[in-house]
N, C-alpha and C positions, 0 to 999 in steps of 0.2 A: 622815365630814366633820370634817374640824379644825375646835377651835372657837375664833374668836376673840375674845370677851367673857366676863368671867369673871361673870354673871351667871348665879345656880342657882337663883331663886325665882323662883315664879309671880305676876308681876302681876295675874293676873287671879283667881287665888286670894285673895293678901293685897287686893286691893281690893274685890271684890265677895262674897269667901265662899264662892264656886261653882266649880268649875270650867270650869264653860262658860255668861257672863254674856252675857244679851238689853239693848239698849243703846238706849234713843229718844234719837231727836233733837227738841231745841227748837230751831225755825229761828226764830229772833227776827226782828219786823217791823223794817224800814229803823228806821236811828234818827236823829237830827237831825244835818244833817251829811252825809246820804246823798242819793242822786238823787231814791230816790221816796219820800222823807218829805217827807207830806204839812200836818205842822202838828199832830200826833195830840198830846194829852196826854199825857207820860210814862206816867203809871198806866193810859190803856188799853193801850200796850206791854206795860206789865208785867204787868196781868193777864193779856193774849193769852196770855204767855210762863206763866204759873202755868196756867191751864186746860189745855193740853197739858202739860205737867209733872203735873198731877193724874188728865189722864187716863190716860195714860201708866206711873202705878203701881199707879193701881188695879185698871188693867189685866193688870197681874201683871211689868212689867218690870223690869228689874234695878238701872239706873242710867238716867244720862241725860246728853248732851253738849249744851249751850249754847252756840250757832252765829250770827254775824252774816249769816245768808243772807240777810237783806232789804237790805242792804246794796251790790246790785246795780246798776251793775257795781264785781269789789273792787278796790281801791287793795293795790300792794305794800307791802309791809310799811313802807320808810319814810316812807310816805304817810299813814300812820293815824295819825287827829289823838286826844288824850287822851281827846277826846268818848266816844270806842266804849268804853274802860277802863272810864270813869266807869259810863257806863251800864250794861256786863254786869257787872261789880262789882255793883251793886245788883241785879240782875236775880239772880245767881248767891247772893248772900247771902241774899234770899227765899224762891229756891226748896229752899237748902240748910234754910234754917228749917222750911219748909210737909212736906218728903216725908220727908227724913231716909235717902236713898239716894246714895251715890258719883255725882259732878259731876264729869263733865269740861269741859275747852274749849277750842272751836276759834276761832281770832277767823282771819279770810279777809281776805287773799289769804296765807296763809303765815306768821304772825305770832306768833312762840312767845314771845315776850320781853313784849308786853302778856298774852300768855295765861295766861304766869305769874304777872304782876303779879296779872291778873283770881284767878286760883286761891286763889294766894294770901290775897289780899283777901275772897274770897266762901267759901272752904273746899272750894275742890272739889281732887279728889284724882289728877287726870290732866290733861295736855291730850294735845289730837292736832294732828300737822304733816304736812301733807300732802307737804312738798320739806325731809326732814332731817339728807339726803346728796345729793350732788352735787348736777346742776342741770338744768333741761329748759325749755323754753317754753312757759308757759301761757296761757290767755286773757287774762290781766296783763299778759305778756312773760316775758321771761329772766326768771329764778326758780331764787336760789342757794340751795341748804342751809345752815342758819342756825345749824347745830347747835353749831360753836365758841361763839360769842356766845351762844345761848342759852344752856348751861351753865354758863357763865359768868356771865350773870348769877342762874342759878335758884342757883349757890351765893354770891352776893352777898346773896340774902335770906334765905341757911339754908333755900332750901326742898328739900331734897333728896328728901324728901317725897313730893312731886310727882311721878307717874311721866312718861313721854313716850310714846304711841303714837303710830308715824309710818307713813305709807303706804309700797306699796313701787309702783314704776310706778303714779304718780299716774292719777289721771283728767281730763278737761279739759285735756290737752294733747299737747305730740312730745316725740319721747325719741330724737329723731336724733342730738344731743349723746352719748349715751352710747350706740348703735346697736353701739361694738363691746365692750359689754361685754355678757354675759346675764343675766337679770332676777335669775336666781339670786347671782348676783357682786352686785348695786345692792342686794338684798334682806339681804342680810351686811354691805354698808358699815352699813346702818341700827347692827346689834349692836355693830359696830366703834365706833361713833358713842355708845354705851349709849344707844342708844331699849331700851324696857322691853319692849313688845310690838312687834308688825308688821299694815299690815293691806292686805288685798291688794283695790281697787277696779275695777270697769268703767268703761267710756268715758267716763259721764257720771252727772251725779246721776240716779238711779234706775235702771241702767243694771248686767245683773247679771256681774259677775269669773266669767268661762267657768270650770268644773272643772278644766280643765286647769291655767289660770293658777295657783289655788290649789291645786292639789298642787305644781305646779314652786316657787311661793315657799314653801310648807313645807317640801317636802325640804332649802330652805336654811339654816332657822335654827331653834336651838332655843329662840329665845323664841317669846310666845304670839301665835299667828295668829288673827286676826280678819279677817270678812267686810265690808265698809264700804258696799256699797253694792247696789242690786237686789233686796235680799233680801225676799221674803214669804212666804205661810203655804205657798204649793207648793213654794218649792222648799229650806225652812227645817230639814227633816231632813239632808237629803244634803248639806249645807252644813254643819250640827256634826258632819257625823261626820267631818270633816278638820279642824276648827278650833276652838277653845276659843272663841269667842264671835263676835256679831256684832254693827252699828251700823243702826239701820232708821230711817229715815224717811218717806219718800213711799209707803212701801204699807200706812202708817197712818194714813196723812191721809184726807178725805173726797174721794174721786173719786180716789186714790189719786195725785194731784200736791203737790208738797211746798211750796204756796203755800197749801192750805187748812189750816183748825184739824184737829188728831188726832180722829179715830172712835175711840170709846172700843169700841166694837162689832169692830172690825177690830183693835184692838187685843187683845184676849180672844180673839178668833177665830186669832191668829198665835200666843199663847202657849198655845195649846192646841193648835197640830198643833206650838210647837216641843218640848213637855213630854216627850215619849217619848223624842227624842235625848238632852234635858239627863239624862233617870236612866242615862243608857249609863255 
């Protein structure tokens, strides 16, 4: 495979110290400004957002990405009002204080330009973009890759820092737009693009990227591949043995949907069957 990115380091080495890093998600409740905020006190947000952040490392994870998923349904990207900054800003600088593990963030629907600000701001050491090449229609609508502009501006704030995970055939949408190109070709724009890693998801939230899917996007690229979505303690072996890390959410929550607080119990229970792959 020719390669076209001249990137030789492992992102997921220099940021997490491992070579194959367990990643929770904080799916922060709606926040002012959104449909189903309901009037809550900032600080019970915040703490929601700490209690899963805590359980989450004690439970043995590796890092942790900080997500406006209560924020449903999301606004495209120039729809999102300062409000969301403000708030996971604070959110990301507490929990960066409280755990002292690699932060990333994802701000939803596609939003890499406050995710840097947020990063930035709070100190966390990645974000992820789900559309960071070409374009597809999501449950938003049309949904371009942002990646010019994003760069753009992450080197306006010196943060070069910052790495960029970006999906590769997102989830939650059609990809009839780019139907003639193969997933392998969309998965190479990402490195074209200098995203740092790659991460290959299913259908939908909690929704698990067939084996197949993730071999075909590895053979494409040699940066590092990540699993983004579906993943739990069954099928968490045979999943790192093709990919340097993965992103879990919803099969650590309580009832295993990704609206409840993390089970600190399911969380111990998934770093324990993933422990024998990571020593491979």
């Amino acid at each position: 495979m020719q390669e076209i990115s001249d990137k030789t380091s492992s992102a997921i080495r220099e940021i997490f110290g491992t070579d194959k890093a367990l990643i929770g998600m904080i799916h922060c409740p709606a926040f002012p400004g959104a449909p189903r905020y309901r009037g809550e006190e900032m600080n019970a947000i915040y703490d929601a957002c700490m209690r899963d952040a805590e359980a989450l490392i004690e439970g043995g994870m590796h890092g942790l990405i900080i997500e406006n998923h209560g924020d449903i349904p999301f606004s495209k990207p120039e729809d999102i009002g300062p409000e969301t900054a403000a708030f996971m800003s604070v959110i990301t600088d507490r929990i960066a204080r409280a755990v002292g593990v690699p932060l990333g963030i994802n701000v939803l629907a596609n939003a890499p330009i406050p995710s840097f600000a947020i990063a930035m701001a709070g100190g966390a050491k990645f974000i992820r973009v789900n559309q960071w090449a070409n374009a597809y229609v999501a449950n938003e609508g049309f949904m371009e890759g942002r990646a010019a502009e994003a760069m753009r501006y992450r080197s306006m704030l010196r943060a070069e820092h910052i790495r960029v995970f970006a999906d590769s055939h997102v989830k939650h949408g059609a990809h009839a737009i780019t139907a003639d190109r193969t997933i392998q070709e969309l998965t190479r724009d990402l490195a074209f693009f200098d995203a740092d890693a790659v991460i290959a998801t299913g259908q939908r939230t909690g929704s698990t990227a067939s084996i197949e899917e993730i071999e075909e996007i590895g053979a494409a690229t040699h940066l590092p591949l990540l699993v983004g979505s579906g993943v739990s303690k069954e099928n968490i072996v045979e999943i790192l043995k093709r990919t340097d890390g993965v992103i879990v959410a919803s099969s650590l929550k309580h009832g295993g949907v990704w609206w409840s607080p993390v089970d600190i119990e399911r969380v111990k229970a998934f770093v324990a069957a993933a422990t024998p792959a990571l020593k491979r």
